[in-house]
Structure formats: C-alpha cells, structure tokens
N, C-alpha and C positions, 0 to 999 in steps of 0.2 A: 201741828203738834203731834210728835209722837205716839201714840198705843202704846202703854204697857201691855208685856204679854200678858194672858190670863192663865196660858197652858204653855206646860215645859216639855221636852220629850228628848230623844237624841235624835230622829229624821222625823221629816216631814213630807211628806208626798202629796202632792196635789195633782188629784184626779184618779179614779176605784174605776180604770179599767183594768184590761189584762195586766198590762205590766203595769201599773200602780200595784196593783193586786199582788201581783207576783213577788214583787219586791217587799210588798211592806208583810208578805207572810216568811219571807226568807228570813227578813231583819229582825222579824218578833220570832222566831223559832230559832233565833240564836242569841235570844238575849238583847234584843236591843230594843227601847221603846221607841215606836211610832205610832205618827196620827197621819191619817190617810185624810185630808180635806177635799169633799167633793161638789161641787155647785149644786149638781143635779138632785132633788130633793129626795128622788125616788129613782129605782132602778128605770134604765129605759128597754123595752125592750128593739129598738131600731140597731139591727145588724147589718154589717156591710160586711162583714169576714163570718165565711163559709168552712175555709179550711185549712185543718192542723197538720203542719208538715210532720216527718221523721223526726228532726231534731228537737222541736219542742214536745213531739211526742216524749222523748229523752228524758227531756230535760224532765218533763212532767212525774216522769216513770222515779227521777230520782228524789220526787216529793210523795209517792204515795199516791198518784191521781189517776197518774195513765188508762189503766182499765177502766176505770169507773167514768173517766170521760169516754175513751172509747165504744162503753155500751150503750152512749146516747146518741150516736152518730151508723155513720156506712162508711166502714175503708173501701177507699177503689187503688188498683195497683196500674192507676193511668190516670196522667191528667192532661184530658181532652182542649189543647188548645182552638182547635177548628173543626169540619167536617170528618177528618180521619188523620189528622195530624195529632202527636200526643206524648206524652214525656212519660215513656215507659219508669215505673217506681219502684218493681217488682224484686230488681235485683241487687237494690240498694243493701248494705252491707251494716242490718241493724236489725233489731229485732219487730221494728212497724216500718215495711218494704212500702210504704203507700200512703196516701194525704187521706186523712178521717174527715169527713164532712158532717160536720155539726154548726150547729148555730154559736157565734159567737159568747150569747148572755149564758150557753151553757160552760165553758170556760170560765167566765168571770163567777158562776155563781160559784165554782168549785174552789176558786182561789179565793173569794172573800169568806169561804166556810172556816178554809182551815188559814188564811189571815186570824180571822178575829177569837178562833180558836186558841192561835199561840200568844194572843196577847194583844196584839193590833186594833187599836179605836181607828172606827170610820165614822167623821163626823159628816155630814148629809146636811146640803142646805147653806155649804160654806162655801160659800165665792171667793178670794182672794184679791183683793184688790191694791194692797199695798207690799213691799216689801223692802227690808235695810239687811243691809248685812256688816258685819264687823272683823275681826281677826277671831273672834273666838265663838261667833253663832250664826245664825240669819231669824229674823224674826218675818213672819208673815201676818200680812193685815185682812180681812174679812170683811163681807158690805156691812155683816150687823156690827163692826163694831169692835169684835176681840181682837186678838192680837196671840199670835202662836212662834213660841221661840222652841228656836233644835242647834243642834253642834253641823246639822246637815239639811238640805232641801235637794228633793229631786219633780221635777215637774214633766211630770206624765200627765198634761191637759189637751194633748191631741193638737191639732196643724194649728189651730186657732191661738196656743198657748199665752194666758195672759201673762203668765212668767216670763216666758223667753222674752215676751214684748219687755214686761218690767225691766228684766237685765238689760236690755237694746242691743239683743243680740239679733243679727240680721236673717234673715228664712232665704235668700234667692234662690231664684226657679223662675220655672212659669207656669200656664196652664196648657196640661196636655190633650185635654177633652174635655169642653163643655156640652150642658144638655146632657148630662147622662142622666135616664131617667130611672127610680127606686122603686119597684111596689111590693106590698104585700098581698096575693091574689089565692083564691078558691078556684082547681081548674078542675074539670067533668072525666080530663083524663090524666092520667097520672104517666111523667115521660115514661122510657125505656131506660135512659140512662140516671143515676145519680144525681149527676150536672150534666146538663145541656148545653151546649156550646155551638153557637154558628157565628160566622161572620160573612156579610155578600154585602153586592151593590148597596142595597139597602142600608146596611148597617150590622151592628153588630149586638146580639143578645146570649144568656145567659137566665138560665134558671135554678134553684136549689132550693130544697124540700127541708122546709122547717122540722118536720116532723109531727106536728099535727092538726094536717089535710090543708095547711097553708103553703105557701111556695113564694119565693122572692123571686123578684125579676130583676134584672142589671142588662140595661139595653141602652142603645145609641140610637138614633137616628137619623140617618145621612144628611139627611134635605132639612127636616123640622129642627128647628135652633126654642127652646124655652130658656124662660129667664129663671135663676136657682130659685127654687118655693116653688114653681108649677105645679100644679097637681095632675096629672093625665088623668084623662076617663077610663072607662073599661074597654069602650068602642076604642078608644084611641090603641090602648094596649093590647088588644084583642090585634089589631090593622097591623101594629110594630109588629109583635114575634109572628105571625102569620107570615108577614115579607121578608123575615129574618131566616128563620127554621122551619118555612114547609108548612108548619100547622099552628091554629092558635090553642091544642089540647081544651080546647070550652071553657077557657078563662070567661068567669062570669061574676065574680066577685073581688072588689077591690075595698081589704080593710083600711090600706095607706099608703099615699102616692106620693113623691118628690124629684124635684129635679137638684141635679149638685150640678159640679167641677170639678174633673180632678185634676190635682197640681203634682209635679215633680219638686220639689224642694229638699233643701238641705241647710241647716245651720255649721259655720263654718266652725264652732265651737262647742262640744256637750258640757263644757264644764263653765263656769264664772265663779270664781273664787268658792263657794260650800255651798254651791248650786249646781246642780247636774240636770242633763234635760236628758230623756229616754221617750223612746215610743213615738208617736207620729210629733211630739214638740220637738222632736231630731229631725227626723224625713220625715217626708210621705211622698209615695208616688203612685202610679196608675195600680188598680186592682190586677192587672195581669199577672196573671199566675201566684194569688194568695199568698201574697207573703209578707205583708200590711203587719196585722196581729205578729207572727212568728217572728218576725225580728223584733219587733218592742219585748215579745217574753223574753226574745236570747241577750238583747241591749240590758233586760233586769237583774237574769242569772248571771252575765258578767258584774255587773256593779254591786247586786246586794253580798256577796263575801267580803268584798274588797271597803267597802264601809263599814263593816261587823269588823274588821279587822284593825281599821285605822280606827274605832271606836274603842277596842278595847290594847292597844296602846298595840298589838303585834307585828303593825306595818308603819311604815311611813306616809307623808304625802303622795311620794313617787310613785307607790301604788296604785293611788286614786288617777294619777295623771294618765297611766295605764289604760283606763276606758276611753278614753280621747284615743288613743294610738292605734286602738284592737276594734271597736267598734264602727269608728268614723269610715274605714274603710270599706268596713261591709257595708252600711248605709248608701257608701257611691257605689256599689256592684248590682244592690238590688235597685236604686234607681234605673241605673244601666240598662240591667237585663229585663225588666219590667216596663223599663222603656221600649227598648226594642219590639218586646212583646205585643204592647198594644197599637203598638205602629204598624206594626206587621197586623193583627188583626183590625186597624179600620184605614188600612191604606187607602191612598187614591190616588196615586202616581202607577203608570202603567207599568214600572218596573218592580216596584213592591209586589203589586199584585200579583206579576207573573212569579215572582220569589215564591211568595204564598202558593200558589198553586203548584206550583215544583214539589213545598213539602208535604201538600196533602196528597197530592200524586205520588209521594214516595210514601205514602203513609207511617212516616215518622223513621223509617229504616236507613236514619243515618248515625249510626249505633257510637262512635266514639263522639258527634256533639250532643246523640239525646243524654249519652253517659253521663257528661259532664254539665249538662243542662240539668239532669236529675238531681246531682250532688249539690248544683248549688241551687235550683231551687227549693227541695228539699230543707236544707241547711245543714247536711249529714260534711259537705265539702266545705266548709268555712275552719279556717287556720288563722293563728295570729301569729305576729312576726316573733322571731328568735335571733337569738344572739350568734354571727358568725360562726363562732366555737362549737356552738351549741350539738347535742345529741339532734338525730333527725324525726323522733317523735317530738320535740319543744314545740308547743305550740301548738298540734295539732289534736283534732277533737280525737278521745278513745272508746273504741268500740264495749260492748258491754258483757267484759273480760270474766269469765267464771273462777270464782274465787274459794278459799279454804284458809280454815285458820288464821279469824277474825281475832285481834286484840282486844276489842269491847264489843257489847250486844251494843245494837243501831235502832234507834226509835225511833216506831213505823213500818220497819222492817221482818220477816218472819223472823227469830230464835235464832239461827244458824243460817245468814245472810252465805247467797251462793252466787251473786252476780256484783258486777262495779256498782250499776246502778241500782241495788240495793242500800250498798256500803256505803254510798253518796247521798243518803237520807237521812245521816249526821248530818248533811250540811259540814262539814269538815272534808282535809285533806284527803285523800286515801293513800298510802304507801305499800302498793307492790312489789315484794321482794323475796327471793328465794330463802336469803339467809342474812338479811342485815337489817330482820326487825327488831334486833335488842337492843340494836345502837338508837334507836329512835323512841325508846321509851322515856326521856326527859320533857315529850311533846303529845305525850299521850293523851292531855287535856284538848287538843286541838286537832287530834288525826286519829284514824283509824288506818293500823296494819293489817296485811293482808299477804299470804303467800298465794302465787296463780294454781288452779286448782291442776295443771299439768306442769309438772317442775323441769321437766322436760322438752316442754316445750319451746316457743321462739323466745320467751322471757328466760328463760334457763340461768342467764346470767345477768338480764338487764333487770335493774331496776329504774321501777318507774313512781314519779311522785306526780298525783294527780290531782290538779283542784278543785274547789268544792263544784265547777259549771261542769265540770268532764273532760277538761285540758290538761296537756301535761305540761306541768311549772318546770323539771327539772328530770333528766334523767342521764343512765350512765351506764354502761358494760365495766360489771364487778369494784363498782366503787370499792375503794377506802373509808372506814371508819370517818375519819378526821374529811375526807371531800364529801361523804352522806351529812354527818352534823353540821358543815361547813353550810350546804346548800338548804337543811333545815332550818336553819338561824336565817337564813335572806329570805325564806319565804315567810314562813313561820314566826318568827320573832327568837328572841332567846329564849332559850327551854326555861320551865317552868325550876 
C-alpha cells in the first residue's frame, strides 16, 4: 500500500553532503522549496576528500564562501603526484592558481550554514526506502514511515545510492583498488609538505593534516590484501608509511582505522523521468588527484539553475535534458584521468614503472601536458558543447571579468559589485555588454547587467550572456536588438 505523503516541497535531495548541500542552498536562495533527506542521524566527521580545486573554488566564490573556506585550509600551487612529479597550479588563469587543502566536513559545514539559512530543511535520520513517481511529482518513502512529495528528486546518496538502485539504473565499472587502508593518526612529527605523497615497490601512501594535530592516511599495500571493515593497528601503519615514504613521522596514535575499495563507475543515465542522480550516485573513481568532491559541487551548480528555472515556468524540459549532455561527459574524463593516475601510481608491470620514473625524473617539466593536466584537473578546463554556428566563447567556463555598472545591487555581494563572480551571487544570469543593456531590461527580474569595467577592451564589442554556473549561454560580435531579445527569450523565458 501506498504512503501518503506527509510533506510537500518542490525538490527533494537525498543525502547533506557537498553537493546535496550545494544544491539544495542554490534552490532555496532562489526561491524554491527543498528538503534535504539524510540517513545519517548526525553529522559524520569520516573524510575521504582533502582537496578543493580552482573551479569549485569559483564556483564557491560566486556564493559568498570562498574566503572563509579558504582560511581553514593551506593553498599549495603544486599537486604532488609522486616523489618530485607534480601538476604545477600556479599559472592557472583564475583568481585561486592552487588546490586548498581542507577537510571535507569543513565544506559541508559551510554549505549546510547558508542551505538552511535560505530556507532549506534538513531532515536527519531519514532513510528512503521507497519511491513512485508520476507525470507531475515523485514522492519518496522513509524507514519510519512518512512519505515526502516534490515536482523534483535529485539523489546525491554517494556510490551506494539507494535511489539510483530504486530507479534500476545500472552503476558499471569495476574495482580499481582494493585494501585501501583509512586512518586517523597523532604523529610526534609533523611532514614538510602539506600532503605527502610517495608511491614505491611497497605501495603507495598519502597523508593530510586535519588541522587539529590529527592527520589522515590513504595507503595501499602491495603484498597485505584486508577485507573492507579492517581495522589496521598502529604498528601495522607505523611498518606501511615507513616502507612507503622513508619515515613513519612517530605515528603513535590511531583515533580510527578502515579499510575500503575503490571503484571506477558510471551510471549511464543522471536523469530518470523527475529524478536526477549528482555526486558519487553519478561516478565515482580512484581518489587520484582529488577530484571526487569537486565534480559532485560542479554536477550541483550545473543542475540547481536549471530546476529553479523549469520550476518557475522560464525554461522547458529540454533544459533539464541538458545535464545529461554537459555533465555525463565530464564524469568519463575524470574517470579517465583519475584512472590513469592511479595506475600510474601503484603499477606493477615493468613498463609503467619505468613511465613513472621517466616523470619523476623529469620532475614534472613536461609543460604543455602538466598545462592541460592542470586545466582539467583543476576544473578551470571543463567546457560544454555548442551549437555549430555557435560564438567560440558558448559553452566555455568565463574567467572572473572586472565589471561596472551593475543594473541591480547583488545579495551577498559588496554595494558596487566589481567582478563576475560577485554579480553571480544573484544566482541569475549576468549580461555583459558594452551598449545593449536597455534592450534587456524586460528580464531584469531574472538577470543582472553589466558593462566590462574596460570598454575597450577584448569585449569592446562582444557581448556576452553568462549563466548563473559561469558559462556562456549565448554570445555575439555587436548583436542586433531583435538577435539579443531573440536569444534572451531561449534562455531566459519571455520577458516579464
């Protein structure tokens, strides 16, 4: 028998991690009500992501967060894959050249602040166990009992998703590395580096600094195979990084120890009729080169506009279909190159190896792949596809454009916003244009204009229309009136 629902809302999110989070403060800071349902009764603190690339740095920047996440972490403008191998960040072409190393629960604490801030219920304690969906809602089911209806569901519950299982939507992969073991340890010396990174015969380890006087470990073991649950000892993990990196720093204390698996996976679908999957219930793949968390944020800031949109009648479905097209791709890239990554750090074929030792021997000075390794681990290089015709900004991420003569004041933002990602703290479009912001004021409810704060510059005559993630929708060299409203009305909806 059925569940009536008990609670109404327009999305529903299942699971209050990052991008749960992200999402459900995007959709309540524009209006839209959501419930965040989460099993876990109580925050946990068990972190497995260390660190925040460029791009969510961004993105973060155009909620108001950036800094303040920032000052709980340590930017490095290198990320040490091996011995002296390492993806220079430094001259990445954005205002955070470098990956911030913080503990993930400080992330989520920041986004469930200003979630529940704009409005957002997190309900705790709610499992989901059932789900129906219809032509006009999806209701979800709970172990105690209730019953929760929305116009939308997005299920950010991590690789395990019991959503994605409900729909019978498939996860294929495999797994790329078992026995990884997790701890949380007290060492007597504190490294040199940030993160510590080695990989040798032995295996391969990994350490990073909570921040306070604790330090997580992420190691492998060559020869030693555990079954997921192990607990390793001290002595154990003391013998691991010692054979790993040289020294055991006087690891003497273990608060909590486990062993996983980690898997390559992908769902061949993020959408199921008013169901959306984001965050590791999409992929998940090897921890190599952190970038786990930073796509579930970027998979959120593409979908939360584009529901706020199709919610308040300004787009169509076609839009929503849009996350499937834009996101699916990036998910096989970082599988990819995260694959790669971790192959290359725990080879065992004598050709890998010697690969491996090629790049620590070059010590990373292979400058146009670390470039393009940097862009897209990072995520500063991630573009979506465009239309043939199309201008050659469509599609691709925009840098963070100094701006003047704002159309409306932007909350969150200082008075007299002077950058994109300021202006992008409406949560709205932004429309950059020299001299064709009058034509655009039938949309003013839904955009913010902006002339570039050098009129002369390479904009001089392009305008650019930007969406609320920091991509350009549309753009044009000295549009026409009648081709700017034409191209406002398709993204935008009809003017007000």
């Amino acid at each position: 028998m059925a569940v009536k629902p008990t609670t109404e809302t327009d999305v529903l999110i299942v699971g209050a991690g990052p991008t749960g989070l992200l999402l459900a403060g995007d959709l309540a800071a524009a209006g839209v009500g959501v419930t965040v349902l989460e099993k876990r009764a109580a925050e946990s603190n068990l972190t497995r992501a260390f660190a925040v690339h460029a791009r969510s740095l961004e993105l973060l920047d155009a909620r108001g967060l950036a800094e303040e996440l920032i000052a709980t972490g340590r930017p490095l403008a290198e990320l040490r894959m091996f011995d002296r191998f390492g993806i220079d960040l430094a001259a990445l072409p954005t205002r955070f050249p470098f990956v911030l190393i913080t503990p993930q629960y400080n992330v989520e604490r920041l986004l469930l602040d200003r979630a529940e801030k704009a409005g957002a219920t997190v309900l705790r304690g709610a499992e989901v166990t059932g789900l129906r969906q219809d032509a006009e809602g999806v209701t979800l089911e709970t172990r105690d009992g209730q019953g929760h209806r929305a116009a939308y569901a997005v299920a950010t519950d991590g690789v395990h998703s019991t959503v994605r299982d409900l729909l019978g939507i498939p996860f294929p992969g495999e797994s790329v590395v078992d026995s990884v073991v997790l701890a949380d340890v007290r060492l007597d010396r504190e490294p040199a580096q940030a993160i510590t990174v080695g990989a040798n015969q032995a295996g391969f380890a990994f350490i990073a600094p909570f921040g306070d006087g604790w330090f997580r470990i992420i190691a492998w073991d060559r020869e030693e195979r555990y079954p997921d649950g192990t607990t390793p000892s001290a002595e154990q993990l003391t013998a691991l990084v010692r054979a790993i990196l040289g020294e055991d720093y006087g690891l003497h204390e273990v608060r909590w120890s486990s062993t996983f698996h980690s898997d390559e996976r992908q769902a061949p679908n993020y959408r199921s009729g008013r169901v959306f999957l984001a965050g590791d219930a999409a992929h998940c793949h090897s921890p190599a080169g952190g970038q786990g968390m930073n796509t579930g944020l970027q998979d959120a800031a593409n979908l939360s506009w584009k529901l706020a949109a199709a919610l308040r009648g300004h787009a169509t479905d076609a839009l929503l279909d849009t996350y499937q097209t834009e996101r699916h791709p990036v998910g096989k890239t970082v599988l990819r190159t995260s694959g790669a990554l971790i192959r290359l750090a725990l080879a065992e074929s004598a050709p890998t190896r010697a690969l491996r030792g090629a790049l620590t021997a070059l010590g990373g000075h292979l400058d146009p792949v670390t470039e393009r390794g940097a862009r897209l681990v990072s995520g500063i290089g991630i573009s979506y596809p465009a239309p043939k015709d199309a201008h050659p900004q469509v599609g691709k991420r925009v840098p963070d454009l100094r701006l003047t003569a704002l159309s409306k004041p932007v909350e969150g933002a200082p008075a007299a916003p002077e950058r994109l990602y300021e202006a992008l703290r409406a949560g709205t479009f932004v429309l950059v244009s020299n001299d064709e912001l009058a034509a655009a004021e039938p949309w003013a409810d839904r955009m913010v204009s902006a002339a570039p704060a050098d009129p002369h510059g390479k904009l001089r005559d392009t305008v650019l229309l930007i969406r609320p993630d920091g991509y350009v929708a549309w753009a044009a060299v000295d549009p026409g009136q009648g081709e700017l409203r034409a191209a406002l009305t398709d993204w935008l909806g009809a003017p007000a």
